[in-house]
Backbone atoms as SQL, in Angstrom:
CREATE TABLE atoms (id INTEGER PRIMARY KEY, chain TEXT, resi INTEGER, resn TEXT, atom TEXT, x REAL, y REAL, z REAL);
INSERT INTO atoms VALUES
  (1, 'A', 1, 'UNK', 'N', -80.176, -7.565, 42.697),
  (2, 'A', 1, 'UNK', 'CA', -80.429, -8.688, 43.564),
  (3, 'A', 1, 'UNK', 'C', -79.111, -9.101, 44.225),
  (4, 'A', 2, 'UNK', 'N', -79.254, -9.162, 45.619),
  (5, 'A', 2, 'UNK', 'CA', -77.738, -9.682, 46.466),
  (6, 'A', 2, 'UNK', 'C', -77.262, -11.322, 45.828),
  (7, 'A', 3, 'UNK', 'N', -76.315, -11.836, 46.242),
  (8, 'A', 3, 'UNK', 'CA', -75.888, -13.244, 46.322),
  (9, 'A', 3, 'UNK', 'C', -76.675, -14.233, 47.492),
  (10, 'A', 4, 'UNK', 'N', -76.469, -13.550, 48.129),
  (11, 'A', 4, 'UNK', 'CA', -76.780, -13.877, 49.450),
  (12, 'A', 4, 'UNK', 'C', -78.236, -13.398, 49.990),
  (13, 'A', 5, 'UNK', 'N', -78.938, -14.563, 50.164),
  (14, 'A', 5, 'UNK', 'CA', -80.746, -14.062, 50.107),
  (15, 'A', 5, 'UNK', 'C', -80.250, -13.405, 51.832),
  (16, 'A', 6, 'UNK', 'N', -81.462, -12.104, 52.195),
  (17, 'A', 6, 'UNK', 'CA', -81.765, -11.583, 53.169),
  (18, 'A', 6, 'UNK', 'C', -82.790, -11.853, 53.884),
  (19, 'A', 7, 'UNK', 'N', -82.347, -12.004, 55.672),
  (20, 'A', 7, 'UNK', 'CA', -83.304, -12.091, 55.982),
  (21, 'A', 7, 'UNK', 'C', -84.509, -11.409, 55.904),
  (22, 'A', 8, 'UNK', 'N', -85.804, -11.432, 55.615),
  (23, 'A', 8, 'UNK', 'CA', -87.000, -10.267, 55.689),
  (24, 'A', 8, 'UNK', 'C', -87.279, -10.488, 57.312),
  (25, 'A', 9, 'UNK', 'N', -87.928, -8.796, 57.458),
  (26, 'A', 9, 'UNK', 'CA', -88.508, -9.122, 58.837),
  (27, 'A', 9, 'UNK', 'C', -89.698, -9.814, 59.142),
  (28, 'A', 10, 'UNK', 'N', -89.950, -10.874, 58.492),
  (29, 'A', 10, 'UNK', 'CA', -91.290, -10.925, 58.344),
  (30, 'A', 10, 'UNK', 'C', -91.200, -12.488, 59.301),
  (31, 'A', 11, 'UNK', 'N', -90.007, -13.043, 58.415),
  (32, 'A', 11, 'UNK', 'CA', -89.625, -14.488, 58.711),
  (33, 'A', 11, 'UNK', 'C', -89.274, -14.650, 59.932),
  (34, 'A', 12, 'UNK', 'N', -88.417, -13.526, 60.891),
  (35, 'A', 12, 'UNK', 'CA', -87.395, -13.536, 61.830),
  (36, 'A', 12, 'UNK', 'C', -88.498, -13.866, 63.153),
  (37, 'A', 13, 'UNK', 'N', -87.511, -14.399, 64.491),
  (38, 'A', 13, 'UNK', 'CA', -87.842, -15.769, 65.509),
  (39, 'A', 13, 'UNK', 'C', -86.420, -15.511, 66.569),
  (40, 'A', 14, 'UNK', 'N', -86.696, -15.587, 67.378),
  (41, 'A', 14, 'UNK', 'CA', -85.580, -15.931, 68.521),
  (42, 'A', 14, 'UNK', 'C', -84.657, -15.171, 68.520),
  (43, 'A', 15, 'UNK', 'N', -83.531, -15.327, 68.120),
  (44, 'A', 15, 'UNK', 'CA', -81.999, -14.955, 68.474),
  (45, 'A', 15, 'UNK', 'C', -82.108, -13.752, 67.369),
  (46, 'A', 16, 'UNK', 'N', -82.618, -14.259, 66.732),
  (47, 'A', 16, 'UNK', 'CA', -82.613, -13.038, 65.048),
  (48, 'A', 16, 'UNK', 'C', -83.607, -11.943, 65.545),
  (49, 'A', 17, 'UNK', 'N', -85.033, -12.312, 66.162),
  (50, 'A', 17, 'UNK', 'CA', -85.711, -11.173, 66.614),
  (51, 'A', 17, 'UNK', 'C', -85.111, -9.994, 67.076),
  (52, 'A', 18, 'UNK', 'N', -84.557, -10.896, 68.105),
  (53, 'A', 18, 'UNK', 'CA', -84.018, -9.818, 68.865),
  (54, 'A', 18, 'UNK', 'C', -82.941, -8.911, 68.627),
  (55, 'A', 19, 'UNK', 'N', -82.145, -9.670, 67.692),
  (56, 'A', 19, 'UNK', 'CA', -81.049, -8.816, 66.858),
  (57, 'A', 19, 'UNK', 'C', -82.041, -7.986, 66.291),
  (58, 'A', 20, 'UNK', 'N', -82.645, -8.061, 65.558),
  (59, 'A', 20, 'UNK', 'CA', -83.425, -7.027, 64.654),
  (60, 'A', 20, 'UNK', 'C', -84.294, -6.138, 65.540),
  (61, 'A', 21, 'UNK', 'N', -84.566, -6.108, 66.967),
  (62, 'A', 21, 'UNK', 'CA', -85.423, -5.340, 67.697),
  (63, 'A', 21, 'UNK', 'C', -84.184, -4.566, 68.290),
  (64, 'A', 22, 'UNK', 'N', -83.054, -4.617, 68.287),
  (65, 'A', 22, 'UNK', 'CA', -81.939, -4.342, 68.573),
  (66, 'A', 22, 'UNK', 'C', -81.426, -3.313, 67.591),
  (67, 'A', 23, 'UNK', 'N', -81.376, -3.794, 67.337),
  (68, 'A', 23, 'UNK', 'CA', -80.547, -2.939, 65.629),
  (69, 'A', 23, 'UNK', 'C', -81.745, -1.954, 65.079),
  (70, 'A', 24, 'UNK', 'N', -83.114, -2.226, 65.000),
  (71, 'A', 24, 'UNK', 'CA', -84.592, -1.394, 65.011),
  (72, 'A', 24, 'UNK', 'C', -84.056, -0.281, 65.764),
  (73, 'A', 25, 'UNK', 'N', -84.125, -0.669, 67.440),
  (74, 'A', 25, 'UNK', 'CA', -83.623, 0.657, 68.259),
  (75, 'A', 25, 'UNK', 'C', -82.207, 1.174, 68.226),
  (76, 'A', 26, 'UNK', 'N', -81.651, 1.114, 67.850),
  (77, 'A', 26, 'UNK', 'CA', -80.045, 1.288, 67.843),
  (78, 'A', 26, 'UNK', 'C', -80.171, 2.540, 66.503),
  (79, 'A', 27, 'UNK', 'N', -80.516, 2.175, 65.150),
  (80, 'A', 27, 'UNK', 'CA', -80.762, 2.498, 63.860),
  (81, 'A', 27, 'UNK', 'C', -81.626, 3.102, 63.141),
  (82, 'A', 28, 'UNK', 'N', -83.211, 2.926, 63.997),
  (83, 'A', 28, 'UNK', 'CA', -84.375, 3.053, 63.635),
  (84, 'A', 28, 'UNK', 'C', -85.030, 2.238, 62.897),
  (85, 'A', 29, 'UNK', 'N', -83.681, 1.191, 61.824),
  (86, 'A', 29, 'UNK', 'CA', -84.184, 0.312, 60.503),
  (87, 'A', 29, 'UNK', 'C', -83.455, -0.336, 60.955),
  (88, 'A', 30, 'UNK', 'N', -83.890, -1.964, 59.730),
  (89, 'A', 30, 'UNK', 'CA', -82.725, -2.729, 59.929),
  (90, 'A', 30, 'UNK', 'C', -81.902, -2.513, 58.529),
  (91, 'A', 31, 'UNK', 'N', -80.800, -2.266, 58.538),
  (92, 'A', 31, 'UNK', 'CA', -80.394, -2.604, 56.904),
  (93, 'A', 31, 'UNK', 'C', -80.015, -3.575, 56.448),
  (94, 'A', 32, 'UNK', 'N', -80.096, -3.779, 55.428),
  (95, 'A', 32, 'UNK', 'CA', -79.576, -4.558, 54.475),
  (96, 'A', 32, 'UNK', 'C', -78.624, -5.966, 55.096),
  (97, 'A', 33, 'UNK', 'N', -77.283, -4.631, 55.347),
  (98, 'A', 33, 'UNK', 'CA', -75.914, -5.521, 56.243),
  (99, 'A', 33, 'UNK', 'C', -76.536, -6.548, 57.212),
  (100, 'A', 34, 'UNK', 'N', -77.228, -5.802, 57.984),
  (101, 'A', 34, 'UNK', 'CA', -77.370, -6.471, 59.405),
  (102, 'A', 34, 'UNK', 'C', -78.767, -7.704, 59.030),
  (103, 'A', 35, 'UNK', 'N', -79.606, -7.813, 57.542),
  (104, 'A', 35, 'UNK', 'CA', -80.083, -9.138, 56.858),
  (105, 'A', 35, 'UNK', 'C', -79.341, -10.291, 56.659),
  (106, 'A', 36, 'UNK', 'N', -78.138, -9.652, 55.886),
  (107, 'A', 36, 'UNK', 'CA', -77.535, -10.851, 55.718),
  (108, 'A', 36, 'UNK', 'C', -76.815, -11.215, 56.772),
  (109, 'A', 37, 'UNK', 'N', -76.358, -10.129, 57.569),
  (110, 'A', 37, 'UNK', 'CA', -75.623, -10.965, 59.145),
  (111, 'A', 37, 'UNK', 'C', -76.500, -11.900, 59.820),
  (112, 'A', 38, 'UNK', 'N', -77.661, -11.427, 59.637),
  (113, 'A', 38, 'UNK', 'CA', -78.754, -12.292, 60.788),
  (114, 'A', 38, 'UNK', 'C', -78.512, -13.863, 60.088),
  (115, 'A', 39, 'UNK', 'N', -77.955, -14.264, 59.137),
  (116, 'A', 39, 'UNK', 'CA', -77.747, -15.769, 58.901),
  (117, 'A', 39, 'UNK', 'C', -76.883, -16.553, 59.444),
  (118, 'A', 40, 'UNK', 'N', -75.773, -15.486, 60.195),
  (119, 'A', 40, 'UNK', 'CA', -74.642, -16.134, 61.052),
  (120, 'A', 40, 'UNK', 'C', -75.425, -15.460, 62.664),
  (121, 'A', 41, 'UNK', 'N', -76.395, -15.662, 63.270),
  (122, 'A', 41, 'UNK', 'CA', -76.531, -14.690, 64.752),
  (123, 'A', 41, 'UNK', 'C', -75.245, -14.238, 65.358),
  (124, 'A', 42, 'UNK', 'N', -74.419, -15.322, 65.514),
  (125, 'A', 42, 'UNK', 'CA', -73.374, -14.968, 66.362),
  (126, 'A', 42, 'UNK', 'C', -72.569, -13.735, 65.925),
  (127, 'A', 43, 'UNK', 'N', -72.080, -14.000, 65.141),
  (128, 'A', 43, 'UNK', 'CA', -71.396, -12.927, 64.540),
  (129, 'A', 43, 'UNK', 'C', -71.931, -11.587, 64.409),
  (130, 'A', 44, 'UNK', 'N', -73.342, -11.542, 64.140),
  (131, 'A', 44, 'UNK', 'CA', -74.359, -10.539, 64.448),
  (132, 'A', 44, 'UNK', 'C', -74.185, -9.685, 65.875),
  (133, 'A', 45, 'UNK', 'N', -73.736, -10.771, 66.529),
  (134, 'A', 45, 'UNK', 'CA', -74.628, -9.973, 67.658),
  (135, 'A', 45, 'UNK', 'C', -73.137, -9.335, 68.376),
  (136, 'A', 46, 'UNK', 'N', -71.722, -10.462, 67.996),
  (137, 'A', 46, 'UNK', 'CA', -70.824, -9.429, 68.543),
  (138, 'A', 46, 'UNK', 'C', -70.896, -8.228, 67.419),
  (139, 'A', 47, 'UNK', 'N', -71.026, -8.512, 66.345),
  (140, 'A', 47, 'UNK', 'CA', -70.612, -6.676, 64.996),
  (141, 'A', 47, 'UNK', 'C', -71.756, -5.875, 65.855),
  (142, 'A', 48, 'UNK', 'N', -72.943, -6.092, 65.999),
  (143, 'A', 48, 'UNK', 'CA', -73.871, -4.835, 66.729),
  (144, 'A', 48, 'UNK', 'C', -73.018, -4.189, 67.681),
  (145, 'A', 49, 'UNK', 'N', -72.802, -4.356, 68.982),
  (146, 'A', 49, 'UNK', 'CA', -71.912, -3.338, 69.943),
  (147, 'A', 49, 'UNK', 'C', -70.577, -2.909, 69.059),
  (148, 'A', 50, 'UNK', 'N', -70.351, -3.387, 68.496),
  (149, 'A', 50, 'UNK', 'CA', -68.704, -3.000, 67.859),
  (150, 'A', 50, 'UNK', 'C', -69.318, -1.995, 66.725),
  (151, 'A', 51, 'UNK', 'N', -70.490, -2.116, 66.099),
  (152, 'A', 51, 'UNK', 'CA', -70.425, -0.767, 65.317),
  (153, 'A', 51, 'UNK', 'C', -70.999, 0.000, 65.885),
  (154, 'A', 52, 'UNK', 'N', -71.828, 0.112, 67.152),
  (155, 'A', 52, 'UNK', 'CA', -72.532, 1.463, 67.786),
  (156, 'A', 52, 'UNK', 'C', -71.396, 2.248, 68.182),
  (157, 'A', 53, 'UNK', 'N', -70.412, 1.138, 68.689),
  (158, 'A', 53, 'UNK', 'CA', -68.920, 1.919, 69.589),
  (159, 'A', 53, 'UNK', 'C', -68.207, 2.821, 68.103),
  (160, 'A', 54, 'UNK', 'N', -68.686, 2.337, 66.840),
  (161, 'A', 54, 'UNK', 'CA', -67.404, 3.002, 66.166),
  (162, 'A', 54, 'UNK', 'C', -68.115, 4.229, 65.731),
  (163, 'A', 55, 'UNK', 'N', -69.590, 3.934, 65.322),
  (164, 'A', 55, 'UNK', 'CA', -70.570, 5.051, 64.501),
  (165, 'A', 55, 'UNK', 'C', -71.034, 5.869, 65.410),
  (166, 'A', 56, 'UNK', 'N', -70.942, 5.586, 66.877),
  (167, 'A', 56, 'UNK', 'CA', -70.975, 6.599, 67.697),
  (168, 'A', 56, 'UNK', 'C', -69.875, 7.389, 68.408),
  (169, 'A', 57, 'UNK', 'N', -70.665, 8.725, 68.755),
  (170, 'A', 57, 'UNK', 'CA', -68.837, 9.331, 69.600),
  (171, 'A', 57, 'UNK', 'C', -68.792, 8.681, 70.986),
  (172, 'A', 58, 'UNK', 'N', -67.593, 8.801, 71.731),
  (173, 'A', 58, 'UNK', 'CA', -67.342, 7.982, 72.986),
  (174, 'A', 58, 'UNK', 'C', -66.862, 6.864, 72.396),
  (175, 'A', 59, 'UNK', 'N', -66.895, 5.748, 73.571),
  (176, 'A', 59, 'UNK', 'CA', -66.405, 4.471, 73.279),
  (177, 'A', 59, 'UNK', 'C', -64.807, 5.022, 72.914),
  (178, 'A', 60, 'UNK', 'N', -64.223, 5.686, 73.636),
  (179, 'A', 60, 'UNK', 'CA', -62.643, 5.875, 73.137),
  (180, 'A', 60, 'UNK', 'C', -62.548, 6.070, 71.550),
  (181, 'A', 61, 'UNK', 'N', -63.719, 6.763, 70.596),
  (182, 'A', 61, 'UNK', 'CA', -63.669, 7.168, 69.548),
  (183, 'A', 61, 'UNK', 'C', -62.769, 8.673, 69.485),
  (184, 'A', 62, 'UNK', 'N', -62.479, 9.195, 68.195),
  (185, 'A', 62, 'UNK', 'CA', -61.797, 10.718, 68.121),
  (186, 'A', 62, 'UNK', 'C', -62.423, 10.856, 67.340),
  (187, 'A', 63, 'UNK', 'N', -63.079, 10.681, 66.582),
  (188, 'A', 63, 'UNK', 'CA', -64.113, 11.334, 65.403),
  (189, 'A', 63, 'UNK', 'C', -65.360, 11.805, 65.853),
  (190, 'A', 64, 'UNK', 'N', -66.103, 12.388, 65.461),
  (191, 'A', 64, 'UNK', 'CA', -67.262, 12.875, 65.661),
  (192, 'A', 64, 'UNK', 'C', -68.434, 11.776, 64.598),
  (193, 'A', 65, 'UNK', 'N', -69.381, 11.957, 64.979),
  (194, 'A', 65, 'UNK', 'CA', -70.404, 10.792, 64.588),
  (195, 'A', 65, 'UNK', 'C', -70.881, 11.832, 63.090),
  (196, 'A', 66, 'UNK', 'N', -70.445, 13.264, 63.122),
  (197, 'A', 66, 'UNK', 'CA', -70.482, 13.692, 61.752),
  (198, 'A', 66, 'UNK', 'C', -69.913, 13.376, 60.976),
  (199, 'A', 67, 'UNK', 'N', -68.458, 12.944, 61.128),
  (200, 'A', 67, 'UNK', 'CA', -67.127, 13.203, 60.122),
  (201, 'A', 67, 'UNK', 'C', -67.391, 11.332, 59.913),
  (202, 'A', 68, 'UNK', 'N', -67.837, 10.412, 60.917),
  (203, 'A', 68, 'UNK', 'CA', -68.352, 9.120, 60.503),
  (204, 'A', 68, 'UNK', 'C', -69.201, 8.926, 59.699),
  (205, 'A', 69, 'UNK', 'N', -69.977, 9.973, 59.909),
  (206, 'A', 69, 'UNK', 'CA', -71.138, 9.425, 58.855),
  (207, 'A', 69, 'UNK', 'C', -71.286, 10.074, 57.084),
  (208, 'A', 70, 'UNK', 'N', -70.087, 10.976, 57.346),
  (209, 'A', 70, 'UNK', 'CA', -69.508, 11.859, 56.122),
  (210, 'A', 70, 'UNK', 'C', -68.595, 10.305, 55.453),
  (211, 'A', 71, 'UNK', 'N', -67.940, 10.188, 55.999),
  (212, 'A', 71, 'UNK', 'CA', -66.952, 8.944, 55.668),
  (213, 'A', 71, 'UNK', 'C', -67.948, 7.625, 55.090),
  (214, 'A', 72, 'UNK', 'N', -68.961, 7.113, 55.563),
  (215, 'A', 72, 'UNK', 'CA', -69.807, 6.674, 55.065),
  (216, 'A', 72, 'UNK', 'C', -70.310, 6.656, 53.896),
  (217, 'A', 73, 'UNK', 'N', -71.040, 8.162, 53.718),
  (218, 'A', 73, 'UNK', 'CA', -71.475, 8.218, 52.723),
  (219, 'A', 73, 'UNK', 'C', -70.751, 8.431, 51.661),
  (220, 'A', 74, 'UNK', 'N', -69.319, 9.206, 51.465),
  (221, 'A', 74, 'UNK', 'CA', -68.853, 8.936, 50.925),
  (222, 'A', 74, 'UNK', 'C', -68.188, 7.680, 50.021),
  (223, 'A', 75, 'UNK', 'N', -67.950, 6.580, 50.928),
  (224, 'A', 75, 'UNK', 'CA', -67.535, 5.338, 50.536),
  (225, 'A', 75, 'UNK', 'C', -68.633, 5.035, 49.392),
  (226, 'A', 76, 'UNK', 'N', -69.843, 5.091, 50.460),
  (227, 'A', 76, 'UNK', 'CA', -71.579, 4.500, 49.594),
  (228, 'A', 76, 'UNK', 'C', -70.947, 5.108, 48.006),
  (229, 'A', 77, 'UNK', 'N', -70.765, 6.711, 47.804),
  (230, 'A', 77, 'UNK', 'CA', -70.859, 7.336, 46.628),
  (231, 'A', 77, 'UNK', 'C', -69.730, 6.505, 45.708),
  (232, 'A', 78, 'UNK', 'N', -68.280, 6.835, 46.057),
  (233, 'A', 78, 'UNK', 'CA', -67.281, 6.161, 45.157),
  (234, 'A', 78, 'UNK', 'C', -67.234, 4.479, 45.058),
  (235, 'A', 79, 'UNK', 'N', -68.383, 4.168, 45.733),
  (236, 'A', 79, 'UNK', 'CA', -68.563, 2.204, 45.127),
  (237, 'A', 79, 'UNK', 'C', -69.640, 2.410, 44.695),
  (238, 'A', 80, 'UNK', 'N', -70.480, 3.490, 44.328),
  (239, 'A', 80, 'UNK', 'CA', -71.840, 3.095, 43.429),
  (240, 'A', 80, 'UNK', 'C', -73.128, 2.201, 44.308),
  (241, 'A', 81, 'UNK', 'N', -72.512, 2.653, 45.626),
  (242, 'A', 81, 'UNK', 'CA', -73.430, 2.157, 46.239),
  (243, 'A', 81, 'UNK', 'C', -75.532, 2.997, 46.789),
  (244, 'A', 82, 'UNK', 'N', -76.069, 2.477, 46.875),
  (245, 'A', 82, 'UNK', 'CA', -77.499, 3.232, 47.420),
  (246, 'A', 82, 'UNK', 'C', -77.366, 3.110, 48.606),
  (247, 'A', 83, 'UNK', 'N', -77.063, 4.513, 49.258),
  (248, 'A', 83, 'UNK', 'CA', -77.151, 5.130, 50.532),
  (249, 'A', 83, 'UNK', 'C', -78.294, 4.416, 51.007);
């Protein structure tokens, strides 16, 4: 169980919808992260463009969206985290 209750999609309205219809198409899902962001919107909604720019290639990236998402999962593994 988090600290911090998550938003469900069930509850979400306005500014949060749309973050989450956002992040839906961007992701396919919403995760977790982007639940508990939806309690601050603002902050939400600048981290959305700032992580498509980093988890994607372009955006003046040098990594490949493989070696990002290798880096990822890795982290997930050595904190015991669920991918």
């Amino acid at each position: 169980m988090s600290r911090i209750k998550m938003i469900d999609g069930d509850e979400v309205k306005g500014e949060v919808k749309l973050l989450f219809d956002g992040v839906t198409a961007m992701l396919g899902r919403v995760p977790n992260s982007y639940r508990v962001l939806a309690r601050v919107p603002l902050v939400s909604k600048l981290l959305l463009p700032f992580n498509a720019s980093m988890q994607r290639e372009g955006a003046g990236s040098l990594l490949t969206s493989k070696i990002k998402e290798m880096v990822i999962i890795k982290t997930s593994h050595i904190n015991a985290c669920n991918y």
